[in-house]
N, C-alpha and C positions, 0 to 999 in steps of 0.2 A: 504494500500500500504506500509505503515513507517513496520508493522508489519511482511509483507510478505519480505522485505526488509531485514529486522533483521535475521528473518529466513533461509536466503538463504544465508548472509554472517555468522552467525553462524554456516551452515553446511561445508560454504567451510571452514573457519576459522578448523574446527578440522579434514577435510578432509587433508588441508595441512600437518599436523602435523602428522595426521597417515602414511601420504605418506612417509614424509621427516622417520619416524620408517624402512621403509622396502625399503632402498636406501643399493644398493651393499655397499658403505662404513661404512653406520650401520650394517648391516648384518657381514662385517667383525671384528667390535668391538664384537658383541657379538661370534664371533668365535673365537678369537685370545686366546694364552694362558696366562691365568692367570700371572701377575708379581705379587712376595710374596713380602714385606716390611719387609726388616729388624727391630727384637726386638732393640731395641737403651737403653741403661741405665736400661733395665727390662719391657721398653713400649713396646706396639704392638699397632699395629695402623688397625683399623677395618672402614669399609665404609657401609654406610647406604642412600637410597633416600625414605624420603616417607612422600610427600607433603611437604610444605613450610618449609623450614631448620631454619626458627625464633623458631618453634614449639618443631622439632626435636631435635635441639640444647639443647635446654631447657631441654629437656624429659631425655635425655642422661648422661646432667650436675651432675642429680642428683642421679644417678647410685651410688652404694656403687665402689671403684677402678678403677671409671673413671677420670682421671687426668686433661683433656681436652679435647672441641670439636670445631671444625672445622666448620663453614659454609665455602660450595663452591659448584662446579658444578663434574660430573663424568656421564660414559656413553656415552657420545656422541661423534663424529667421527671426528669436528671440534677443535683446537687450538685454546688457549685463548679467552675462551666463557666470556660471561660479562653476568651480570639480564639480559641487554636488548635484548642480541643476543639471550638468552636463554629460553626469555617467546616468542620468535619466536615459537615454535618448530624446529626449520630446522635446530639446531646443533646439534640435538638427544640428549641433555645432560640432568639431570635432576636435579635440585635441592638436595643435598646430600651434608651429615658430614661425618667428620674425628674424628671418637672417637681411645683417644689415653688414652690406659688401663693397666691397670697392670693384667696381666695374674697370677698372685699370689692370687688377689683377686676375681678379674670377669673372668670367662670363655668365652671364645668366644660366645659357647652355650648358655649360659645365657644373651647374650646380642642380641643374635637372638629372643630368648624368648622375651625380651624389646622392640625388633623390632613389631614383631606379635602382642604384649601384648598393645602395646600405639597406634593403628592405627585401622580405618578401612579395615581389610585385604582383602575384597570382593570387594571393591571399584576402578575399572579401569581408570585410567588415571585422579587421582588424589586422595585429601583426605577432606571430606566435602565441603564447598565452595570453594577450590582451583581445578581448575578443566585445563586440558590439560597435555600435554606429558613430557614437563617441572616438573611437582608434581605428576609423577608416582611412584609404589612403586619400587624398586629395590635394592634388596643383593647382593652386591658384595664378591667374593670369592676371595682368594691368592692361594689356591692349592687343591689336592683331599679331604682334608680332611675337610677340611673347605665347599667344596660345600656338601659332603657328610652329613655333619651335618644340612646345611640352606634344603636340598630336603626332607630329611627323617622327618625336621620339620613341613616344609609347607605340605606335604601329611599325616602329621596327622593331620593338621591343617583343611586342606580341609574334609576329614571323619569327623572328629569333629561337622566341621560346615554343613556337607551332601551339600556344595559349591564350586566350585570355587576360589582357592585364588589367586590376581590378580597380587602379589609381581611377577618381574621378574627376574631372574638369571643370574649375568651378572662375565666374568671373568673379574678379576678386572687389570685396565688401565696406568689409571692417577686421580687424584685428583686435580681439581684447583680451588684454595681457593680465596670466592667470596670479594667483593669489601668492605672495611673496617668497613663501615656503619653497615654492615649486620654479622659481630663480637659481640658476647654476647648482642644482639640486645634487648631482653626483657631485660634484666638488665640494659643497657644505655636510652631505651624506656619504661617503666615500664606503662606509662599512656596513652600508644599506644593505641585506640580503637579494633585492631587487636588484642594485646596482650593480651588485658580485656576480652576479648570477645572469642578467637579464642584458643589463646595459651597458657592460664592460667588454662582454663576450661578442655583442653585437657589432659595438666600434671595431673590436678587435680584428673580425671580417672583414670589415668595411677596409681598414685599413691594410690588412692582405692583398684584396685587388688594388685597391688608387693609392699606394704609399708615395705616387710623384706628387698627388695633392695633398698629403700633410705637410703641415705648418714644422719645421724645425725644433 
């Protein structure tokens, strides 16, 4: 019975979540036109969701001309989403950084590639043990050209892999950046079980294949 239990509120548990995806107000997020972000001092500022932002952050940080990253939320249709509003599903937001770059050194391109390059890209609504709508993948775009560069990736990506890639395209919103705690989070938590375990292991990949793009 405990079992059958489980069962039944795990299906509704990511039934909600799928539903709260395909609500007229999410539908108009991913329709809306793109807002570009102004270059400020020589920065450009680039948005990324894909799975837990402790991970991402991390992965990011250690980019050759990435200056800083951002943990927070993007995506979703609701105002001042929090962790806990967020691991609802029902704000449509998802888990997402604010990498802010120097275009002299990293290309946009290149940081798409980092995107693809540190995650599982086949993996739907979420990325290893993180699992729901919250830690989906998601590129965010500022204008044609930029989406033009994340589509023509992921579909070679997809041939590549003769799969599915499950990254979604989103024009890009707002940004809002998550609750203090969850700032350079493996750096202030180093001996986190998560960290050890989840986030460290991840970089550690990441930095296997592109060690020409780490920072020194």
């Amino acid at each position: 019975m405990k079992s059958l239990f489980l069962a039944i509120s795990f299906i509704f548990f990511f039934s909600c979540q799928n539903s709260a995806q395909n609500t007229q107000k999410q539908q108009a997020v991913k329709s809306a036109d793109p807002i570009e972000v102004p270059i400020i001092n020589g920065k450009a500022k680039a948005y990324f969701a894909s799975g837990c932002f402790w991970c991402v952050e991390n992965i990011y940080e250690h980019v050759k001309g990435v200056e800083e990253v951002i943990s927070g939320y993007a995506g979703g249709h609701t105002n001042n989403p929090t962790y806990e509003s967020s691991n609802t599903g029902r704000t449509g937001h998802a888990e997402a950084v604010e990498v802010i770059y120097d275009p002299d050194v990293v290309s946009f391109a290149t940081l798409v590639d980092v995107y693809f390059g540190s995650q599982n890209p086949t993996q739907v609504n979420g990325q290893g043990g993180d699992i729901g709508s919250q830690y989906r993948s998601i590129i965010f775009y500022q204008n044609d050209a930029q989406k033009k560069i994340i589509e023509e990736k992921k579909a070679a990506l997809a041939k590549k892999l003769n799969q599915k890639v499950a990254a979604e395209v989103y024009p890009f919103q707002k940004f809002w950046i998550a609750e203090d705690y969850h700032q350079d989070y493996e750096k202030h938590n180093p001996q986190n079980p998560y960290i050890q375990n989840v986030s460290i292991p991840r970089y550690e990949r990441f930095k296997a294949k592109f060690p020409e793009l780490i920072k020194q």
